[in-house]
C-alpha positions as CSV (number, residue, x, y, z in Angstrom):
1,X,-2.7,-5.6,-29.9
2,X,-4.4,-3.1,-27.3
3,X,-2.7,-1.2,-24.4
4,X,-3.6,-0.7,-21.1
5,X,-4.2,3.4,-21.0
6,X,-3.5,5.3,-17.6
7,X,-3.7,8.5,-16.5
8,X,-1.5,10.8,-14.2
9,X,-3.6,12.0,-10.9
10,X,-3.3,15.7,-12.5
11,X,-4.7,14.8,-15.9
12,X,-7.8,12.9,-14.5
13,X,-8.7,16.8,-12.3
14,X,-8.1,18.6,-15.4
15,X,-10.9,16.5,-17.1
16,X,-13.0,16.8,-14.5
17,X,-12.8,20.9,-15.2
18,X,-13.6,20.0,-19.0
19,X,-16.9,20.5,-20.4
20,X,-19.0,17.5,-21.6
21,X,-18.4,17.9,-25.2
22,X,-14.4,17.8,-24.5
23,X,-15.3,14.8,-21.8
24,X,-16.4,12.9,-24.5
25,X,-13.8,14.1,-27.5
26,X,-11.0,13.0,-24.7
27,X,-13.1,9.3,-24.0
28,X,-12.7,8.7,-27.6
29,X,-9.3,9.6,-27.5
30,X,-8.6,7.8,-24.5
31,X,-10.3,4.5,-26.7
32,X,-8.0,5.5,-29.9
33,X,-5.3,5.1,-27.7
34,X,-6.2,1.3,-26.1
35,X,-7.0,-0.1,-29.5
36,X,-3.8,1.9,-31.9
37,X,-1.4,2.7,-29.4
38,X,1.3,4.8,-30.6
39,X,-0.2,5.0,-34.0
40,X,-2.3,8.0,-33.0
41,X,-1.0,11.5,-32.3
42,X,2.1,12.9,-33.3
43,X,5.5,12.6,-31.8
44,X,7.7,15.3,-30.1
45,X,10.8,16.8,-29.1
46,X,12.5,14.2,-31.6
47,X,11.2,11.1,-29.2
48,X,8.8,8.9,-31.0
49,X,7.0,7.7,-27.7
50,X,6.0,11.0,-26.3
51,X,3.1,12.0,-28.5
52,X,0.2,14.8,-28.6
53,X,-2.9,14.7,-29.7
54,X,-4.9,17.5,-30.3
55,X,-8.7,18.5,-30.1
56,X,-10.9,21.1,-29.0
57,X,-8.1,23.7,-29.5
58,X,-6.2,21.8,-26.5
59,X,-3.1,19.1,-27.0
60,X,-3.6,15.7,-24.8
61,X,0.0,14.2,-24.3
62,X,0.8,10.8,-23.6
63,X,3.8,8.6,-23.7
64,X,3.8,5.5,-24.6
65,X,5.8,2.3,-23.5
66,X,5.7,-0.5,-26.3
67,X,7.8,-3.1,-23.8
68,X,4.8,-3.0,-21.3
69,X,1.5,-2.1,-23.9
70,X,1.2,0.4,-22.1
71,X,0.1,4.4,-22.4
72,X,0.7,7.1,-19.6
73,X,-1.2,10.2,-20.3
74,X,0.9,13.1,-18.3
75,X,-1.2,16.1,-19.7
76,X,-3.4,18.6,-21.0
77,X,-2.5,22.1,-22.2
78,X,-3.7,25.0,-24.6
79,X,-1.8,26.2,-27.3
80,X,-0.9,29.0,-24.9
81,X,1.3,27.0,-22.8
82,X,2.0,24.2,-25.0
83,X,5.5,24.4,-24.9
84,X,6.0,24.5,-20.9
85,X,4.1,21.7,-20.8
86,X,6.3,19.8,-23.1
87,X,9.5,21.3,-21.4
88,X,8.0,20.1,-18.0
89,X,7.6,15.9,-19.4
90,X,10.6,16.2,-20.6
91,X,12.3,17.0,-18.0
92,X,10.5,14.4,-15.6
93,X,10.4,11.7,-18.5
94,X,12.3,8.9,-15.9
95,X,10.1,9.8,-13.2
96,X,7.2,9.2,-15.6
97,X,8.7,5.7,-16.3
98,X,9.0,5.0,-12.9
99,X,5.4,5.6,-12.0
100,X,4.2,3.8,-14.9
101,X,6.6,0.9,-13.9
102,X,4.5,0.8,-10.5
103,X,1.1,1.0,-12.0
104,X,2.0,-1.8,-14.0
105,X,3.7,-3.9,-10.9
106,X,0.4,-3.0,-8.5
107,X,-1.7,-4.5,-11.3
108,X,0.3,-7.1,-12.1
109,X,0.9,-6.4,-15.8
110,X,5.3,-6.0,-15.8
């Protein structure tokens, strides 16, 4: 089974900031994703669907919604503020759903 990966509006300017060797490390990510789903990464704060995965000395976090096949990649962070990062999707994790639930609608996947 694949999922259909998305990314926030934020996450897609932060890799445009990225150099070319962490453009491609995320691309391959980004494929990982679509063809394993939630078998990549490592979950957090005790949920199983929001995941990290790390590379380049930066985390890539995503949460992923099984019911739709579906991945929403929220954002990037450094070690250095890794945890307000994870703090901040937390605390948004239903307005997350919500846009995802849209994305889905407009393309006519849910």
């Amino acid at each position: 089974m694949t999922f259909h990966v998305f990314l926030t509006e934020p996450v897609k300017k932060d890799i445009d900031k990225l150099d070319n060797s962490e453009k491609a490390r995320i691309e391959k990510i980004l494929k990982q994703l679509y063809e394993k789903g939630e078998q990549i990464g490592k979950p957090l704060s005790g949920l199983d669907f929001f995941r990290e995965k790390k590379f380049d000395g930066k985390r890539l976090y995503y949460l992923v919604y099984n019911q739709w096949s579906a991945i929403l990649v929220t954002a990037i962070s450094d070690k250095k503020t890794q945890q307000a990062t994870i703090n901040q999707i937390v605390k948004e994790i239903s307005a997350y759903q919500s846009y995802m639930l849209d994305l889905l609608r407009k393309r006519g996947l849910a």
